[in-house]
mmCIF file as Biopython writes it, N, C-alpha, C and O atoms, coordinates in Angstrom:
data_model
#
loop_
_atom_site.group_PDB
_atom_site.id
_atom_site.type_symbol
_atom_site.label_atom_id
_atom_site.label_alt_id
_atom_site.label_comp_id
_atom_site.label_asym_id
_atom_site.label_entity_id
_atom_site.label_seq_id
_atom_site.pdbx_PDB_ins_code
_atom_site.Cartn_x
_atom_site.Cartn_y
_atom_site.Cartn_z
_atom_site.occupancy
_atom_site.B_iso_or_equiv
_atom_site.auth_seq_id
_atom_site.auth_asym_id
_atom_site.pdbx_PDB_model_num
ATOM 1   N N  . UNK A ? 1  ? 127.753 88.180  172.919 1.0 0.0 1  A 1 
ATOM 2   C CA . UNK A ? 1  ? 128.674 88.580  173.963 1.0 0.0 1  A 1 
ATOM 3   C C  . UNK A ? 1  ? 128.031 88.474  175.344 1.0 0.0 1  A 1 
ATOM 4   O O  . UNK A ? 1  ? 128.764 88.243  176.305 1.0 0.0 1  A 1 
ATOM 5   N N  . UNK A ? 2  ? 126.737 88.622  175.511 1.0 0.0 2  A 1 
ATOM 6   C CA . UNK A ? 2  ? 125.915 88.728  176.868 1.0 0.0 2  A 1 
ATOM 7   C C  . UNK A ? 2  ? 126.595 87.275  177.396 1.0 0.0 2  A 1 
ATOM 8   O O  . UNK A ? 2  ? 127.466 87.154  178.258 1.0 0.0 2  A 1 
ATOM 9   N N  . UNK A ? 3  ? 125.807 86.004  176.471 1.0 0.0 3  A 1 
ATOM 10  C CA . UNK A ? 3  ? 126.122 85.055  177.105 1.0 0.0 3  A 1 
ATOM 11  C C  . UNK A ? 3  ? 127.314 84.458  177.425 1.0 0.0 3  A 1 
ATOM 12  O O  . UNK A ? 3  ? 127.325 83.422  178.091 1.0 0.0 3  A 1 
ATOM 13  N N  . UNK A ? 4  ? 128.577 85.116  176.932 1.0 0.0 4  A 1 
ATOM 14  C CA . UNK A ? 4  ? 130.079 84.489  177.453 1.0 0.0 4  A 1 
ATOM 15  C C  . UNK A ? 4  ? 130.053 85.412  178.645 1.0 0.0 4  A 1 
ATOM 16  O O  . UNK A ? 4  ? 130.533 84.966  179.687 1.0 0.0 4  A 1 
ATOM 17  N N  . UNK A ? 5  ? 129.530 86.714  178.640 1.0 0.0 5  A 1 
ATOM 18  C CA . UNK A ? 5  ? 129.876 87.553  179.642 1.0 0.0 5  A 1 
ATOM 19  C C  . UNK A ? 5  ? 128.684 86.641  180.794 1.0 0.0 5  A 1 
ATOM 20  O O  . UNK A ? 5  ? 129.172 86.041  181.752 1.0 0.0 5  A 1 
ATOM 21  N N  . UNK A ? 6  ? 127.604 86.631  180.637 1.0 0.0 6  A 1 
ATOM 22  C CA . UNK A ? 6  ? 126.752 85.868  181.842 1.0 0.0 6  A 1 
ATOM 23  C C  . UNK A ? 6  ? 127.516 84.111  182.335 1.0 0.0 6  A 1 
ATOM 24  O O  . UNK A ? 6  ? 127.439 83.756  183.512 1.0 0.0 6  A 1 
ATOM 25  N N  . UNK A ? 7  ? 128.085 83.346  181.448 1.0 0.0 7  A 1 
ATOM 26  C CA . UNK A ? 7  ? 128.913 82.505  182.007 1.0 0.0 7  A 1 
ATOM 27  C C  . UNK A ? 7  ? 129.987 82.664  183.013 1.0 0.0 7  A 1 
ATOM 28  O O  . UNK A ? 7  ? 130.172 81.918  183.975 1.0 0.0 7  A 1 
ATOM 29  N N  . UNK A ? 8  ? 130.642 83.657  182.711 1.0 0.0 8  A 1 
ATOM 30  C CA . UNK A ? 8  ? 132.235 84.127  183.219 1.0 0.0 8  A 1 
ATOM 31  C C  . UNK A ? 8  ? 131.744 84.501  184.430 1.0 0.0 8  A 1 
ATOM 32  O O  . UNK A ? 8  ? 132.259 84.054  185.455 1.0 0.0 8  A 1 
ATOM 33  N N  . UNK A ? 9  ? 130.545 85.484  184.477 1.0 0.0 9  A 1 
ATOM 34  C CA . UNK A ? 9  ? 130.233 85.699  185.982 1.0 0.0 9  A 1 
ATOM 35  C C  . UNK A ? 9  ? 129.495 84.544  186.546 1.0 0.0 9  A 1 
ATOM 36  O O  . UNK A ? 9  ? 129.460 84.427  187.771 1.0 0.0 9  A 1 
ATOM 37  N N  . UNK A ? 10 ? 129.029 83.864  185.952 1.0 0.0 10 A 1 
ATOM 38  C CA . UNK A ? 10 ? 128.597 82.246  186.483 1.0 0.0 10 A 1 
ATOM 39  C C  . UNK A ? 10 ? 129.983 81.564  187.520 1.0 0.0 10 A 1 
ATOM 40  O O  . UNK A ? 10 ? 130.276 81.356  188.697 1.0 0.0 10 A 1 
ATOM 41  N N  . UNK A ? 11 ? 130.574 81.405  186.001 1.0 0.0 11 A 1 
ATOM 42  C CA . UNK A ? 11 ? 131.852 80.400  186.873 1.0 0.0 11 A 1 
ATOM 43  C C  . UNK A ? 11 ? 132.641 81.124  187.991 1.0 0.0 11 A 1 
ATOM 44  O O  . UNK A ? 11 ? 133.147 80.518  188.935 1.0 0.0 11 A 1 
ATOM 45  N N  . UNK A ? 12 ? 132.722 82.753  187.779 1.0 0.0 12 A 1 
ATOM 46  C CA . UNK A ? 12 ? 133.157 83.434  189.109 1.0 0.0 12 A 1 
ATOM 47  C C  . UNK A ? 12 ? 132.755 83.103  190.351 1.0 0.0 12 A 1 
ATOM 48  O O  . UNK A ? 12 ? 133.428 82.771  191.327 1.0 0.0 12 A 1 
ATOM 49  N N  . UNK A ? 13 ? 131.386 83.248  190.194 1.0 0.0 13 A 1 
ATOM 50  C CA . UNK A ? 13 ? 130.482 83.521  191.540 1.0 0.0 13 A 1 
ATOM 51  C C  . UNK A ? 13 ? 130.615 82.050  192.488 1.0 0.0 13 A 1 
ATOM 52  O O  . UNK A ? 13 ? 130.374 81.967  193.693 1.0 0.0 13 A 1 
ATOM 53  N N  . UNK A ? 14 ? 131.132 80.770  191.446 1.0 0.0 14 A 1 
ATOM 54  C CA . UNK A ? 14 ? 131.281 79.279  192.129 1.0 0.0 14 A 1 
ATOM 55  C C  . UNK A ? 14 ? 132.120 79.292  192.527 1.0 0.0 14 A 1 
ATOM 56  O O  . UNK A ? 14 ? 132.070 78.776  193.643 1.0 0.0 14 A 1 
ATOM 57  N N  . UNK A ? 15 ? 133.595 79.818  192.116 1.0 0.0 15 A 1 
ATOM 58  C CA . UNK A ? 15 ? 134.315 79.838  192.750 1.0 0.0 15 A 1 
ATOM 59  C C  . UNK A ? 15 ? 134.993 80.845  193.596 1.0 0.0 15 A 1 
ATOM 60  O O  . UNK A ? 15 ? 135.949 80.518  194.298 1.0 0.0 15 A 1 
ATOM 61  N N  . UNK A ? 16 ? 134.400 82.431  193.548 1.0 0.0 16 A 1 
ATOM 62  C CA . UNK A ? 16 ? 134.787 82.967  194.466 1.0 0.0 16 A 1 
ATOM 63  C C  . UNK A ? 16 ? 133.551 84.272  194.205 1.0 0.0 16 A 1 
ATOM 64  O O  . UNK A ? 16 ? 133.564 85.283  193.502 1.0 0.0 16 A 1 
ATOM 65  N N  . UNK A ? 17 ? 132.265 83.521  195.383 1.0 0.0 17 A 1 
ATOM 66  C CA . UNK A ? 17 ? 131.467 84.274  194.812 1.0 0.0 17 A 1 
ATOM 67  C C  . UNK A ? 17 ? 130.494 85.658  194.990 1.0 0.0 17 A 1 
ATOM 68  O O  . UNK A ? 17 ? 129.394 86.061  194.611 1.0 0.0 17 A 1 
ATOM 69  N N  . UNK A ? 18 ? 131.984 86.248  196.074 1.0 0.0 18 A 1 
ATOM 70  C CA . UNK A ? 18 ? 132.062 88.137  196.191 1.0 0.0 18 A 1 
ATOM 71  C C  . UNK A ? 18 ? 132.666 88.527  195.543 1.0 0.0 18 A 1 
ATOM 72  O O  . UNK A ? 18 ? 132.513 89.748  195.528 1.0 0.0 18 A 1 
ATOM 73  N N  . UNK A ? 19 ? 133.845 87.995  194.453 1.0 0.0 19 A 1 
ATOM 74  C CA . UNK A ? 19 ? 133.942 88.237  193.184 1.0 0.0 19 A 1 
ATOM 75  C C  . UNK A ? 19 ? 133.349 88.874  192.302 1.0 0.0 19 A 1 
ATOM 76  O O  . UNK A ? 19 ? 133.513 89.992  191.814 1.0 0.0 19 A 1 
ATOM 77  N N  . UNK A ? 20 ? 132.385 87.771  192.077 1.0 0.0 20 A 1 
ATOM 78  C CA . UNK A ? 20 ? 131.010 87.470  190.949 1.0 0.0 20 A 1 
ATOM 79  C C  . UNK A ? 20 ? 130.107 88.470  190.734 1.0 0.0 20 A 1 
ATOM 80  O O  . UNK A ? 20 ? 129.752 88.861  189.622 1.0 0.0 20 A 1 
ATOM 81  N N  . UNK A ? 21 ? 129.485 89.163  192.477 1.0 0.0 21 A 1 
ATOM 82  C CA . UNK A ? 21 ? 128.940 89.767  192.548 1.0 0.0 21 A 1 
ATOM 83  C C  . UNK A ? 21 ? 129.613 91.110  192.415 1.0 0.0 21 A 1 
ATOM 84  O O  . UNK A ? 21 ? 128.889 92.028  192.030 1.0 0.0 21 A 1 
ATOM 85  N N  . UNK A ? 22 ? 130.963 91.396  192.687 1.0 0.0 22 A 1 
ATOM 86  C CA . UNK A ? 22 ? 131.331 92.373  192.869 1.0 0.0 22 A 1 
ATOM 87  C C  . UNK A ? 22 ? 131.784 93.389  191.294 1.0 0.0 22 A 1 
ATOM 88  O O  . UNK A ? 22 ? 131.809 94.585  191.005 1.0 0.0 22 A 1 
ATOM 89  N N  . UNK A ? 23 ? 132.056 92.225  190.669 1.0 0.0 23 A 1 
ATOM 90  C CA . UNK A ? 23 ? 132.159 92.222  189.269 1.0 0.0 23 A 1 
ATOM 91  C C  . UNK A ? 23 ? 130.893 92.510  188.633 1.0 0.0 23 A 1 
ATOM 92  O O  . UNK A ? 23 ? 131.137 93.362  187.778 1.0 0.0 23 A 1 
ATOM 93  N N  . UNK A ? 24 ? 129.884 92.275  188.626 1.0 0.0 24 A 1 
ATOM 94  C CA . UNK A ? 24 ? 128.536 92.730  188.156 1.0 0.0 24 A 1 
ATOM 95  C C  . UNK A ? 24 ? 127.701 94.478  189.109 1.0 0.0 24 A 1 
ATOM 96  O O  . UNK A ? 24 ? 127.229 95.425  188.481 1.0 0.0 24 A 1 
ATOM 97  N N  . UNK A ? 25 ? 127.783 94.369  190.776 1.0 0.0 25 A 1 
ATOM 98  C CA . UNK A ? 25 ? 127.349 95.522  191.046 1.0 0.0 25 A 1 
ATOM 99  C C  . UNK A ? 25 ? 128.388 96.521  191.526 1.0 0.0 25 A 1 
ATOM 100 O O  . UNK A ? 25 ? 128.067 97.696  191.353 1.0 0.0 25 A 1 
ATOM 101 N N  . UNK A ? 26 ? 129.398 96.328  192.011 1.0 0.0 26 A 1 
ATOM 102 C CA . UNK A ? 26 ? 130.082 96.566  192.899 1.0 0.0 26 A 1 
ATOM 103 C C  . UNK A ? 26 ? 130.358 96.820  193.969 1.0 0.0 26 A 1 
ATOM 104 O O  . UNK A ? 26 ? 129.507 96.153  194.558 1.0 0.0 26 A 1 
ATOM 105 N N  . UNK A ? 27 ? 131.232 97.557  195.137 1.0 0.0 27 A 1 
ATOM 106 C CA . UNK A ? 27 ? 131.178 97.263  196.215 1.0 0.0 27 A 1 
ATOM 107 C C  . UNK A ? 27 ? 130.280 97.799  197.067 1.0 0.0 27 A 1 
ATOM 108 O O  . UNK A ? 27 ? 130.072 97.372  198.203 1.0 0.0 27 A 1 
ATOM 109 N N  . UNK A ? 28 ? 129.433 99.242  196.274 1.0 0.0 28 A 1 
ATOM 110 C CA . UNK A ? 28 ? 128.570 100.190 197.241 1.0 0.0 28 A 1 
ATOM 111 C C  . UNK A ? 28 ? 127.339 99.519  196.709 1.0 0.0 28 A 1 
ATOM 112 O O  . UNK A ? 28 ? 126.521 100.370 196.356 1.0 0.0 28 A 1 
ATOM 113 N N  . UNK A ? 29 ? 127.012 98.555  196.568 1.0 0.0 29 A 1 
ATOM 114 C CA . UNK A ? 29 ? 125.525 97.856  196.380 1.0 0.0 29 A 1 
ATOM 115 C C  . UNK A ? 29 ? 125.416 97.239  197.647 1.0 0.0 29 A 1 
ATOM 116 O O  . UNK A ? 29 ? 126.376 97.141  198.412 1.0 0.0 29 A 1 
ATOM 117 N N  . UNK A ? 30 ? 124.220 96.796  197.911 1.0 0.0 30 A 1 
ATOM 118 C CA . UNK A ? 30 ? 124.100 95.949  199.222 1.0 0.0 30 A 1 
ATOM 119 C C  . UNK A ? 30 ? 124.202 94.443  199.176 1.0 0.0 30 A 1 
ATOM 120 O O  . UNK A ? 30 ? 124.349 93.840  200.239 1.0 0.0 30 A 1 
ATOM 121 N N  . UNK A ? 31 ? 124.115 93.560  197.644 1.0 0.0 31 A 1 
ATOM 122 C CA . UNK A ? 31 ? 123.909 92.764  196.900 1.0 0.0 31 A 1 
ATOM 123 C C  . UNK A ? 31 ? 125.302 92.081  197.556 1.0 0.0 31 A 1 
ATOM 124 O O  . UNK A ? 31 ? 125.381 91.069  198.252 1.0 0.0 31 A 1 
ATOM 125 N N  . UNK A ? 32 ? 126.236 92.866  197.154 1.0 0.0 32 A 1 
ATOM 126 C CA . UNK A ? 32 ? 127.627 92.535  197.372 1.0 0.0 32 A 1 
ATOM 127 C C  . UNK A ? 32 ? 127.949 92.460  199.352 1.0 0.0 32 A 1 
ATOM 128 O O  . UNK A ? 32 ? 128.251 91.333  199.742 1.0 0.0 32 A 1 
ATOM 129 N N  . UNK A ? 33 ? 127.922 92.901  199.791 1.0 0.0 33 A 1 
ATOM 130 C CA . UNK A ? 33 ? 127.968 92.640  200.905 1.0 0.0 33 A 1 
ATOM 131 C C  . UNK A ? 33 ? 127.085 91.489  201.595 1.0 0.0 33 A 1 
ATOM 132 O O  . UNK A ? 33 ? 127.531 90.895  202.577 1.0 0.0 33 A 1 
ATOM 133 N N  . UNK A ? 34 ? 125.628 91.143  200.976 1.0 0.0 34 A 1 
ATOM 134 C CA . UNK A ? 34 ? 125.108 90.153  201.648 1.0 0.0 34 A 1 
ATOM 135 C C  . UNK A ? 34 ? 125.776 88.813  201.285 1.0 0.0 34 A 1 
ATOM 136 O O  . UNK A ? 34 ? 125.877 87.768  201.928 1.0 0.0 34 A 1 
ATOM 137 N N  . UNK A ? 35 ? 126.281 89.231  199.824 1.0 0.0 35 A 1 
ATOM 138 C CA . UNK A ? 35 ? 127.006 88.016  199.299 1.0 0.0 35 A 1 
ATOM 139 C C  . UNK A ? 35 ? 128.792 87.518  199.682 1.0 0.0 35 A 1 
ATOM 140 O O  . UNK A ? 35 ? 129.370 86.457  199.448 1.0 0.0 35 A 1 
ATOM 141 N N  . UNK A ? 36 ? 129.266 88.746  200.323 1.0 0.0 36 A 1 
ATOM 142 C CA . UNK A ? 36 ? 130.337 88.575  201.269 1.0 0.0 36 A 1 
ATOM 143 C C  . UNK A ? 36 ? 130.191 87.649  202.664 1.0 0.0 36 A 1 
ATOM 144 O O  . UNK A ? 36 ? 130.852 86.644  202.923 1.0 0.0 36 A 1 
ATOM 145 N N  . UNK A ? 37 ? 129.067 88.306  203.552 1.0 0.0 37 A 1 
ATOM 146 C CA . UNK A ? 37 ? 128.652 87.934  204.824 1.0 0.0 37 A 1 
ATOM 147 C C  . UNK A ? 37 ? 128.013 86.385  204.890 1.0 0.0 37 A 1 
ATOM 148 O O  . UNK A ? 37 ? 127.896 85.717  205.917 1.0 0.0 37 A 1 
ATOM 149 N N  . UNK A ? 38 ? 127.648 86.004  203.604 1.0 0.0 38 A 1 
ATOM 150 C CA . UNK A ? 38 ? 126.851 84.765  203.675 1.0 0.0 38 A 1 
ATOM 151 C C  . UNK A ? 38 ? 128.320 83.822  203.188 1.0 0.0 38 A 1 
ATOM 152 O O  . UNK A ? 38 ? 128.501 82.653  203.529 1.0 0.0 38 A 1 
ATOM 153 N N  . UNK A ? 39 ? 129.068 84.456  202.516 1.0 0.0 39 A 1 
ATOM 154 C CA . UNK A ? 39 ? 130.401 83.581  202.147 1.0 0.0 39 A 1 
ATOM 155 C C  . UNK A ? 39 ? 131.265 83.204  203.364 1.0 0.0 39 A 1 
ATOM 156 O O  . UNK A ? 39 ? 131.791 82.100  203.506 1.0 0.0 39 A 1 
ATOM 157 N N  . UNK A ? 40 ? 131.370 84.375  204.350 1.0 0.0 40 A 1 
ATOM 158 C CA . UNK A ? 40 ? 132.077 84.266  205.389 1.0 0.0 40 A 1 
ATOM 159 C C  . UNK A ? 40 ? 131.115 83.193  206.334 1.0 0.0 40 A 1 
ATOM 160 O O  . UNK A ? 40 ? 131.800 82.436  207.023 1.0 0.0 40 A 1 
ATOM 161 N N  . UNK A ? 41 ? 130.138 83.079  206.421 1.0 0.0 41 A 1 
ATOM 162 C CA . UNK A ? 41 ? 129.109 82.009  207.308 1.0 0.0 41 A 1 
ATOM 163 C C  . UNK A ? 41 ? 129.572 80.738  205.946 1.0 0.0 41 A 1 
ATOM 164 O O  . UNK A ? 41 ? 130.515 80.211  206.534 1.0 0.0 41 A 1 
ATOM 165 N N  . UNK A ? 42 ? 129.523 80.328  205.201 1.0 0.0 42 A 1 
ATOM 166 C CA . UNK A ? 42 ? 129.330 79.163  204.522 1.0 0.0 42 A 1 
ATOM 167 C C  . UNK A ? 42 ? 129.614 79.351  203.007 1.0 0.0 42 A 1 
ATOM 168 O O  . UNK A ? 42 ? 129.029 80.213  202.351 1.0 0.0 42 A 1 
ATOM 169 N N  . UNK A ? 43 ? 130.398 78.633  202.561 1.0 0.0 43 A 1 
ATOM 170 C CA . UNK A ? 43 ? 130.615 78.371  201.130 1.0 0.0 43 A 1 
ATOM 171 C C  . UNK A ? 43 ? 129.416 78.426  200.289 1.0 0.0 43 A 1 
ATOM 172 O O  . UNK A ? 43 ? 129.166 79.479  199.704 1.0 0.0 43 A 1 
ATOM 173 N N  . UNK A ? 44 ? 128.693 77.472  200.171 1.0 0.0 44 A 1 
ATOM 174 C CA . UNK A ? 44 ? 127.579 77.275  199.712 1.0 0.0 44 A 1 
ATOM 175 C C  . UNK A ? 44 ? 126.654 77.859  199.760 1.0 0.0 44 A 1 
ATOM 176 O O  . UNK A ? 44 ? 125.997 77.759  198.724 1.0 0.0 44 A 1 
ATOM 177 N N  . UNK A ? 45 ? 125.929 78.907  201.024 1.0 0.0 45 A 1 
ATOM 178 C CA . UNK A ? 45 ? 125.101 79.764  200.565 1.0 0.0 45 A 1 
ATOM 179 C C  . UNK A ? 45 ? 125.853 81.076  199.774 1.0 0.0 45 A 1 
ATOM 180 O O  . UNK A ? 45 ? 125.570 81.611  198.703 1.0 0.0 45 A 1 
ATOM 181 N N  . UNK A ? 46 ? 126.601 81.275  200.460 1.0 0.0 46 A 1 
ATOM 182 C CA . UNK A ? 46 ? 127.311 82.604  199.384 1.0 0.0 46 A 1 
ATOM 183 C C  . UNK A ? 46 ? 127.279 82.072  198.234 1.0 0.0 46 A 1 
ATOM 184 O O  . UNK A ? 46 ? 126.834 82.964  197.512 1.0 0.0 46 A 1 
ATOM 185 N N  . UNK A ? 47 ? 127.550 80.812  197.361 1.0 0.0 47 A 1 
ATOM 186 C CA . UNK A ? 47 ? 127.602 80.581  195.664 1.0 0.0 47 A 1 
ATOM 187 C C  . UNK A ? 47 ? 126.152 80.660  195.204 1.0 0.0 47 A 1 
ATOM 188 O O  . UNK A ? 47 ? 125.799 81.096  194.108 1.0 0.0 47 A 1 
ATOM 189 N N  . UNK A ? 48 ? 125.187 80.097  196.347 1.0 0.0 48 A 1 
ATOM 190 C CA . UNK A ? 48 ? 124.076 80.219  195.712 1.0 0.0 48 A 1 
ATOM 191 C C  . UNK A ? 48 ? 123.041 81.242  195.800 1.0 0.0 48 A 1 
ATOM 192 O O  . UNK A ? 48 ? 121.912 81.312  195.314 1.0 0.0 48 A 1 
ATOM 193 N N  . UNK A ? 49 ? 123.654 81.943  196.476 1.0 0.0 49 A 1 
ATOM 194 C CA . UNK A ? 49 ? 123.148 83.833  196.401 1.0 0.0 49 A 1 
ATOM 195 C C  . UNK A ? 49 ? 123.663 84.263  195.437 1.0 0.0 49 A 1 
ATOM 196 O O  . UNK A ? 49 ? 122.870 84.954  194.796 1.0 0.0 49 A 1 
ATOM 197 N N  . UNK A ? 50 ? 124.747 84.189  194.947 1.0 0.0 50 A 1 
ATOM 198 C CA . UNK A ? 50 ? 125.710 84.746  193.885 1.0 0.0 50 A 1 
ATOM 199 C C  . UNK A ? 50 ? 124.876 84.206  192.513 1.0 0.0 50 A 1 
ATOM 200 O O  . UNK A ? 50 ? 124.380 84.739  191.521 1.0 0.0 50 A 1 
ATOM 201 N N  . UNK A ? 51 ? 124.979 83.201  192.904 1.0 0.0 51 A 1 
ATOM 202 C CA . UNK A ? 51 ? 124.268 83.032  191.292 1.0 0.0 51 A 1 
ATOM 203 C C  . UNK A ? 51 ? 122.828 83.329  191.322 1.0 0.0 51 A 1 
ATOM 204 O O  . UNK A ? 51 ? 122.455 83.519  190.164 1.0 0.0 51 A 1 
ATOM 205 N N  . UNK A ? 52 ? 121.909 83.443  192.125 1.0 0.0 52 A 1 
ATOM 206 C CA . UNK A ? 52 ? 120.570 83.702  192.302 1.0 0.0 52 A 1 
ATOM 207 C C  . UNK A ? 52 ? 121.009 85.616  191.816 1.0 0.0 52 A 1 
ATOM 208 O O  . UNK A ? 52 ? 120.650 86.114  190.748 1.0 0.0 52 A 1 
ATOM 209 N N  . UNK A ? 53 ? 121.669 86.231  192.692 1.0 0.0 53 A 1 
ATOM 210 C CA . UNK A ? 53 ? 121.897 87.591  192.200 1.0 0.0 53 A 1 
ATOM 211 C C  . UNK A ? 53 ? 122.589 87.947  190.832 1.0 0.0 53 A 1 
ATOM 212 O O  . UNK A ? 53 ? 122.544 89.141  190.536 1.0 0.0 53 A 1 
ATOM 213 N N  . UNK A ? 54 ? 123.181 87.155  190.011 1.0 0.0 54 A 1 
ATOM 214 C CA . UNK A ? 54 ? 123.628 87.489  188.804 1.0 0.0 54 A 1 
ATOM 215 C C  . UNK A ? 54 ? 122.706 87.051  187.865 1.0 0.0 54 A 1 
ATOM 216 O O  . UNK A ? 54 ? 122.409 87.870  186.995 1.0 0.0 54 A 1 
ATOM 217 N N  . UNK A ? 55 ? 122.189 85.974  187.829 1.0 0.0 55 A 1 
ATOM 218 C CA . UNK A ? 55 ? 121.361 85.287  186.839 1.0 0.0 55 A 1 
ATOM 219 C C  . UNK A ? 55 ? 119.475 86.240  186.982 1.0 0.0 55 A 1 
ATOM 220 O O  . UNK A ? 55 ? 118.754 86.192  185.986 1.0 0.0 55 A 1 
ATOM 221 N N  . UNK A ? 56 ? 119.150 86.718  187.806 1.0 0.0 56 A 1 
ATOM 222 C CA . UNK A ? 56 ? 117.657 87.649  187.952 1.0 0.0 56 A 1 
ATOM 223 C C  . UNK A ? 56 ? 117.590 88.555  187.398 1.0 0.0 56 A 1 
ATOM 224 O O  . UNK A ? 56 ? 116.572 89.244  187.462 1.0 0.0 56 A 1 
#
């Protein structure tokens, strides 16, 4: 089950990936907000924070 559950937040975090994070820590983590703020600056670093923060 880990690994369908570690995919699902995989494919979240690519495509919407304060989702991803938000779904794994939630919103009072700081995790989630850096991964908001970097989404709002650029697509691409927000997915690849997202997955750097779900997959560690």
């Amino acid at each position: 089950m880990s690994g369908t559950t570690n995919f699902i937040d995989i494919l979240l975090a690519i495509l919407l990936p304060p989702l991803g994070v938000f779904l794994k820590f939630g919103c009072h983590q700081v995790e989630f907000w850096i991964c908001l703020v970097l989404t709002l600056l650029g697509y691409i670093p927000g997915i690849v924070y997202a997955i750097y923060v779900i997959t560690k």
